[in-house]
Backbone as JSON, one array per atom type, in Angstrom:
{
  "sequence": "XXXXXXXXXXXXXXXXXXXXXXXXXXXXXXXXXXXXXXXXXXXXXXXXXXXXXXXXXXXXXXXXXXXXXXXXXXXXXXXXXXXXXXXXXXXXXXXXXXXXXXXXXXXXXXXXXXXXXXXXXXXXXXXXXXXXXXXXXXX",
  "N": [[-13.53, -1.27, -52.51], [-14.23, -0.69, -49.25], [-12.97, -1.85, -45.88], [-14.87, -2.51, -43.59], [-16.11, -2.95, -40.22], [-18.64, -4.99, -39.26], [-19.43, -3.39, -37.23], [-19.5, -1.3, -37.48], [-21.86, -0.33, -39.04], [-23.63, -1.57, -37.52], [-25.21, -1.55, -34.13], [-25.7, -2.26, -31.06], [-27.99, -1.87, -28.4], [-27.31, -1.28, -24.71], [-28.92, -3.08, -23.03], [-29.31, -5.58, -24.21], [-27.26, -6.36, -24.77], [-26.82, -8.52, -22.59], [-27.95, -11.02, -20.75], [-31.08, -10.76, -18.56], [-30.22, -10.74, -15.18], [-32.16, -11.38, -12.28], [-31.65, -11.24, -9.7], [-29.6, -9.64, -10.12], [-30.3, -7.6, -11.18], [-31.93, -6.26, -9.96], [-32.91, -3.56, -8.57], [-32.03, -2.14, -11.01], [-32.05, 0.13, -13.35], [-30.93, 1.09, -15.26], [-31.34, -1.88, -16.52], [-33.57, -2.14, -16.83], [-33.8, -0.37, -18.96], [-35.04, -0.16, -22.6], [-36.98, -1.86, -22.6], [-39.25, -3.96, -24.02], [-42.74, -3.72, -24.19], [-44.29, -6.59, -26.06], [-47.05, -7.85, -27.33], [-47.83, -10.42, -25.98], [-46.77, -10.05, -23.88], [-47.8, -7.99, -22.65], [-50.42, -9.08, -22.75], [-49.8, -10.9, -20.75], [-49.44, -9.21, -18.77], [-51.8, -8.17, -18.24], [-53.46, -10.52, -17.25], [-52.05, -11.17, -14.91], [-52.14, -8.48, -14.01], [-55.27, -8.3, -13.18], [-55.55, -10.58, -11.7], [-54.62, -9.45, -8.78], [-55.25, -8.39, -5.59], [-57.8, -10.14, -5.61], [-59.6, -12.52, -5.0], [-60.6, -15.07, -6.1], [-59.31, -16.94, -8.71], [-55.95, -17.13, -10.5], [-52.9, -17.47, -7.88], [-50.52, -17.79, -8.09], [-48.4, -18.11, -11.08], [-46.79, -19.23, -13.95], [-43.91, -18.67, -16.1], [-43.57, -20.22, -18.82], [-41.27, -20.73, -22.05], [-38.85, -21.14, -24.68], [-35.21, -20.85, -24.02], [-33.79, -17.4, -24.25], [-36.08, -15.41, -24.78], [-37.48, -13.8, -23.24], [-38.76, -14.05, -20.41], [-36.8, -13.47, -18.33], [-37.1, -10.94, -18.37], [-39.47, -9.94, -19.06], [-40.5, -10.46, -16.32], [-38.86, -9.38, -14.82], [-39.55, -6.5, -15.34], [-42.43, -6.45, -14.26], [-41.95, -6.54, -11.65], [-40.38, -4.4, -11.22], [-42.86, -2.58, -11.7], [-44.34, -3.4, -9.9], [-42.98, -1.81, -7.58], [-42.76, 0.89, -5.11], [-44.36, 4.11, -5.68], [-43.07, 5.97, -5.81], [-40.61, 5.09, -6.46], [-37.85, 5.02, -8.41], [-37.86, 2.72, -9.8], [-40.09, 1.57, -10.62], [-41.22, 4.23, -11.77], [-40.25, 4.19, -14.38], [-41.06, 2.04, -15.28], [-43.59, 2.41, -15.6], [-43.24, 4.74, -17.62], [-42.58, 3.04, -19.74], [-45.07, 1.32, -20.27], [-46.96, 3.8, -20.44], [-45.95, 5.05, -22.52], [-46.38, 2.95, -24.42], [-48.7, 2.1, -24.64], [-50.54, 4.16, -23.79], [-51.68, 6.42, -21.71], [-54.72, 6.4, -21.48], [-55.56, 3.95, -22.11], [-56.88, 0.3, -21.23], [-55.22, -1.29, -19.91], [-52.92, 0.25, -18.88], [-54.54, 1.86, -17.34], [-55.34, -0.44, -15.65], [-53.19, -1.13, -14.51], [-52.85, 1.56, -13.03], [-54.97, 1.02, -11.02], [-54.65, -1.29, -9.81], [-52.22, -1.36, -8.85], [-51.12, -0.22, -5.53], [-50.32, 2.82, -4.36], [-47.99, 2.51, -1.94], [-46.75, 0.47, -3.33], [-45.66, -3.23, -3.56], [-44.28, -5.74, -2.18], [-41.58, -6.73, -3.37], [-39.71, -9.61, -3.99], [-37.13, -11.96, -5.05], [-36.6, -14.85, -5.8], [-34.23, -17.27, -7.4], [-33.41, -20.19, -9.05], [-31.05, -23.0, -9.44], [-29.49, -25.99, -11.95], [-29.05, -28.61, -10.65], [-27.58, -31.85, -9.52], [-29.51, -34.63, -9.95], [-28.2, -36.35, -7.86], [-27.26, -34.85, -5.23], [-29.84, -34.3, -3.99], [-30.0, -36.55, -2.16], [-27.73, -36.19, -0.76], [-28.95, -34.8, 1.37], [-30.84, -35.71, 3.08]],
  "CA": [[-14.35, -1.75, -51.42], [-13.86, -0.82, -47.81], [-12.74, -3.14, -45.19], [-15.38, -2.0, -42.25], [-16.03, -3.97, -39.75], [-20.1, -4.85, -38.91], [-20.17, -2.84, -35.72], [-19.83, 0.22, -38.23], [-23.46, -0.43, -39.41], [-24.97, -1.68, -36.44], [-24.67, -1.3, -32.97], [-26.88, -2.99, -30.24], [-28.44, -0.71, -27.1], [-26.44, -2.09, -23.98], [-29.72, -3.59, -22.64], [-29.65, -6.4, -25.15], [-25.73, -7.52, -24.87], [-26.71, -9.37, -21.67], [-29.51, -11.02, -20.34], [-31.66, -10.02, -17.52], [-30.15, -11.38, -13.87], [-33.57, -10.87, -11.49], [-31.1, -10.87, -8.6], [-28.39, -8.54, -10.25], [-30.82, -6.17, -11.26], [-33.92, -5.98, -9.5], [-33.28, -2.33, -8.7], [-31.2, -1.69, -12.03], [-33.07, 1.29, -14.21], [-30.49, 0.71, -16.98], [-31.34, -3.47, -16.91], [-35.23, -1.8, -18.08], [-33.73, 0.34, -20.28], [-35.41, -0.41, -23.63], [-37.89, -2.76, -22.29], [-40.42, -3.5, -24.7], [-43.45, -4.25, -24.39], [-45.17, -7.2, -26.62], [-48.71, -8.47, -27.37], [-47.94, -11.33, -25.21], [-46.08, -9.41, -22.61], [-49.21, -6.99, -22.33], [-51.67, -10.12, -22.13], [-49.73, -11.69, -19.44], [-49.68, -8.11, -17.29], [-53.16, -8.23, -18.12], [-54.09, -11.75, -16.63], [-51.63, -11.33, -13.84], [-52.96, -7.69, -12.79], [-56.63, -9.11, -12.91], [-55.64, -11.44, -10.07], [-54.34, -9.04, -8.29], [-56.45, -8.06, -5.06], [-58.58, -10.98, -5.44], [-60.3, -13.99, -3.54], [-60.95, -15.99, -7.0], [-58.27, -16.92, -9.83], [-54.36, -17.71, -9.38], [-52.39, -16.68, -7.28], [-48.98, -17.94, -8.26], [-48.22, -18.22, -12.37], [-45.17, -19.93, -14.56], [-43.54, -18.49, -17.21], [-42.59, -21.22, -19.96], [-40.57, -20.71, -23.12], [-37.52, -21.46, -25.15], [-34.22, -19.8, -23.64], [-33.92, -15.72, -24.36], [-37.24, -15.37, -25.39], [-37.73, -12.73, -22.33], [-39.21, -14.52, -19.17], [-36.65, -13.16, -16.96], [-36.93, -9.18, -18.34], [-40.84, -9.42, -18.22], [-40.83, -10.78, -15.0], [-37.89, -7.35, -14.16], [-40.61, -5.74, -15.67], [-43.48, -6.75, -13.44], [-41.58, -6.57, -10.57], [-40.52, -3.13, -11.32], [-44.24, -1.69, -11.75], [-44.55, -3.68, -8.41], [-42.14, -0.71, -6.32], [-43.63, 1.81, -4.36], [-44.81, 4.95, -6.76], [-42.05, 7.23, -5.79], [-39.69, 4.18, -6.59], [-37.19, 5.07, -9.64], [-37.68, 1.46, -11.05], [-41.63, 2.41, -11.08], [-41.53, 5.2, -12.73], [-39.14, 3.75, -15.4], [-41.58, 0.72, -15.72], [-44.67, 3.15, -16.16], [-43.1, 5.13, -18.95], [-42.63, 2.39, -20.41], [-46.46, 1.56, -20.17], [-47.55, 4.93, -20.78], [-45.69, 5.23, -24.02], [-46.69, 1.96, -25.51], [-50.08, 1.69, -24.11], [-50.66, 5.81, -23.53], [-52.8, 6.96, -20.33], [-56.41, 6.34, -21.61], [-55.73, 2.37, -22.28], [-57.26, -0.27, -20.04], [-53.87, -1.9, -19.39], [-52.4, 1.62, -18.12], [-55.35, 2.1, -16.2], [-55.15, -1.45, -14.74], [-51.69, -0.68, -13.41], [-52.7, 2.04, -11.73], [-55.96, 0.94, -10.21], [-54.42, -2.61, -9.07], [-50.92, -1.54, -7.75], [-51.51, 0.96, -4.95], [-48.74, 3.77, -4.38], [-46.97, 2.02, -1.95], [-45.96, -1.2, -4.33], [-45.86, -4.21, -3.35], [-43.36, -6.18, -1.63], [-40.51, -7.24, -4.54], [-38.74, -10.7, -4.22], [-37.27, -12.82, -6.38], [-36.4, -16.36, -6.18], [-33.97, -18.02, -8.85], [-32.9, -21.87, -9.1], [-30.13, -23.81, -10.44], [-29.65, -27.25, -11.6], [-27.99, -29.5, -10.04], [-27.83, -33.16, -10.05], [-30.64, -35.82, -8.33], [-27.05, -37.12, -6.62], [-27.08, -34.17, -4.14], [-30.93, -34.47, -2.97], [-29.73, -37.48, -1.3], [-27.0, -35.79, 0.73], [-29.46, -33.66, 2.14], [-31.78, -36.72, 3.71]],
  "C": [[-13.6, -1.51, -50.11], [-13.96, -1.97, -47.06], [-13.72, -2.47, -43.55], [-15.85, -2.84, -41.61], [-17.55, -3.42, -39.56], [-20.56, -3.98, -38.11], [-19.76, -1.66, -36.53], [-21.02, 0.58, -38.72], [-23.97, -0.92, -38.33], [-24.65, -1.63, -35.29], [-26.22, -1.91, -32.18], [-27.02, -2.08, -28.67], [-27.85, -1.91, -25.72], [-27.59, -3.28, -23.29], [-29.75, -4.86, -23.52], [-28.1, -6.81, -25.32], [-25.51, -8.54, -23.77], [-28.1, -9.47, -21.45], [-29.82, -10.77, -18.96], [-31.48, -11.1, -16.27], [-31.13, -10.7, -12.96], [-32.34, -10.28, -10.26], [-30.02, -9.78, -8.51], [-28.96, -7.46, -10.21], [-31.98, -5.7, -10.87], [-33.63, -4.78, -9.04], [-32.14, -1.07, -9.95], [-31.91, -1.27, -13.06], [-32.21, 0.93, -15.37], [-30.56, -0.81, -17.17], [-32.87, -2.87, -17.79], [-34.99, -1.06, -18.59], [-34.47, -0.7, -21.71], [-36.5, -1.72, -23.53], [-38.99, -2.8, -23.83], [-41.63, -4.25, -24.65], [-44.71, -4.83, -25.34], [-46.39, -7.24, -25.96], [-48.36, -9.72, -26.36], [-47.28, -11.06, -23.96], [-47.41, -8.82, -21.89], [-50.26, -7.89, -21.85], [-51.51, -10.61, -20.77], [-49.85, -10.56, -18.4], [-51.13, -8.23, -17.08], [-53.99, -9.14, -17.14], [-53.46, -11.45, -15.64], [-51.99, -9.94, -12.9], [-54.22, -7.76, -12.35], [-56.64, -9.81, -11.75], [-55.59, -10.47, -8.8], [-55.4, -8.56, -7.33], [-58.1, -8.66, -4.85], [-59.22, -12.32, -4.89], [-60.47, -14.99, -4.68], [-59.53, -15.69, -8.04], [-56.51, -17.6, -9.55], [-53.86, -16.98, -8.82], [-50.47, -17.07, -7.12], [-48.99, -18.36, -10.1], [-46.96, -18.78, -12.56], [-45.36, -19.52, -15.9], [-43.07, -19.54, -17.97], [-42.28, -20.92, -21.28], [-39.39, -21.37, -23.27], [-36.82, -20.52, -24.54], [-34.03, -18.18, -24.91], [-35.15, -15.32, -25.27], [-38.01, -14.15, -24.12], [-38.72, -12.87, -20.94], [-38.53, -13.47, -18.28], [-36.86, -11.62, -17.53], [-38.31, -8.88, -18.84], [-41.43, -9.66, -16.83], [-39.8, -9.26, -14.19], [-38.78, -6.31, -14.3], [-41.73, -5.4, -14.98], [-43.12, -6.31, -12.24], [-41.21, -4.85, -10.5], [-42.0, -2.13, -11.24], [-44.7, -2.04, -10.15], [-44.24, -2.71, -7.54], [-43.42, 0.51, -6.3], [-43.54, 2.89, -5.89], [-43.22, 5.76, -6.99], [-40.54, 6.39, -6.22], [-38.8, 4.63, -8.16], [-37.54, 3.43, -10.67], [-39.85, 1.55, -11.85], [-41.75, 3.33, -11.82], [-41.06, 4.94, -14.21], [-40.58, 2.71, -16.29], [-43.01, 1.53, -16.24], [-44.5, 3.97, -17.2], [-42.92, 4.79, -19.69], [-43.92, 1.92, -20.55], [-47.65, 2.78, -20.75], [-46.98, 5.1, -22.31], [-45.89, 4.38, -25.14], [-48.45, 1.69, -25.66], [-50.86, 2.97, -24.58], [-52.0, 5.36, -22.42], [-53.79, 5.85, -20.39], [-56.57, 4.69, -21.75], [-56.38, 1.59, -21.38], [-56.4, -0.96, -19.83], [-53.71, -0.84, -18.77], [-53.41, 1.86, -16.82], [-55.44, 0.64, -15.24], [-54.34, -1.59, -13.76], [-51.97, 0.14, -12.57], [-53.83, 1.81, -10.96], [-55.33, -0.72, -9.5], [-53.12, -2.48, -8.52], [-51.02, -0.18, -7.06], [-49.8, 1.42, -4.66], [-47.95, 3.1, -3.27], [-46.33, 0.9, -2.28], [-46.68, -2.28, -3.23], [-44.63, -5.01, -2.6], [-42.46, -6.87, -3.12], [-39.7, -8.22, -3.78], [-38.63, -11.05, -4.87], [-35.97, -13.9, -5.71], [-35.36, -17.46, -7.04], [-33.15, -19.57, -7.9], [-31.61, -21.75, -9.79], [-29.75, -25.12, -10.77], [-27.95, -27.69, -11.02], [-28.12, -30.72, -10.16], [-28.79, -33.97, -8.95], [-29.68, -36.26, -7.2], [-27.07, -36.22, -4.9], [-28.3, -33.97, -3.59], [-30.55, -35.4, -2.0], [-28.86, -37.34, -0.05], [-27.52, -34.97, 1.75], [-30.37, -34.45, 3.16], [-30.45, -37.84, 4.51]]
}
C-alpha cells in the first residue's frame, strides 16, 4: 500500500479555496472563474432581471441562507453581468450564461434585453458586526 497523500486524487479549482470578498473582487475575472450557475441561482436572476426597468415590483432584494451556501458569489455574479458590455467581468459572466443556459433560452435573452450595453452602475456595500455597545458612542 502506498502512502499518498489526498491531494494526489483530488485537487480543488482555485475559485473554491476561498470565498467570494464583493469588495476584493468586484472586478476579479479569476474570483468568477467556475461560477456555476444553479436552479435557484437562475430563478433569482430571473425575478431580479424582471424588475429591472420597471415602475411595479421590488426594487431592493435580500439574500438569506446558511453561511457558504453562495450569496456573496451570486451576488459577484449579478454584479458582473451588471458591467458595461465591453467590460471583461461581462463577458466572463455571459459565458457563463450562454454555456449553461445557451443563446435561445429566456434567461439569456433576459440578460440581454434588460441590461443595456452600457451596464449599470456596480456598487457594493458589505457590513460587519459589531456590538449594540458602540451605537451608543455614536449618539
Amino acid at each position: 500500500m502506498t502512502n499518498k497523500k489526498l491531494s494526489h486524487y483530488f485537487s480543488l479549482q482555485r475559485r473554491y479555496s476561498r470565498s467570494i470578498n464583493l469588495e476584493r473582487d468586484l472586478d476579479s475575472v479569476e474570483a468568477l472563474e467556475g461560477y456555476v450557475l444553479t436552479k435557484r441561482a437562475i430563478d433569482s436572476l430571473s425575478r431580479i432581471l424582471n424588475s429591472f426597468n420597471s415602475d411595479e415590483g421590488n426594487r431592493a432584494w435580500t439574500l438569506t441562507s446558511v453561511y457558504g451556501t453562495g450569496k456573496s458569489a451570486f451576488a459577484h455574479y449579478l454584479i458582473s453581468l451588471c458591467a458595461k458590455s465591453q467590460n471583461k467581468m461581462h463577458i466572463k459572466a455571459l459565458s457563463i450564461a450562454e454555456s449553461k443556459l445557451g443563446k435561445n433560452s429566456d434567461i439569456y435573452q433576459l440578460i440581454q434585453d434588460k441590461i443595456n450595453s452600457v451596464g449599470l452602475m456596480r456598487a457594493v456595500a458589505t457590513g460587519q458586526r459589531e456590538p449594540i455597545s458602540h451605537i451608543s458612542e455614536l449618539y
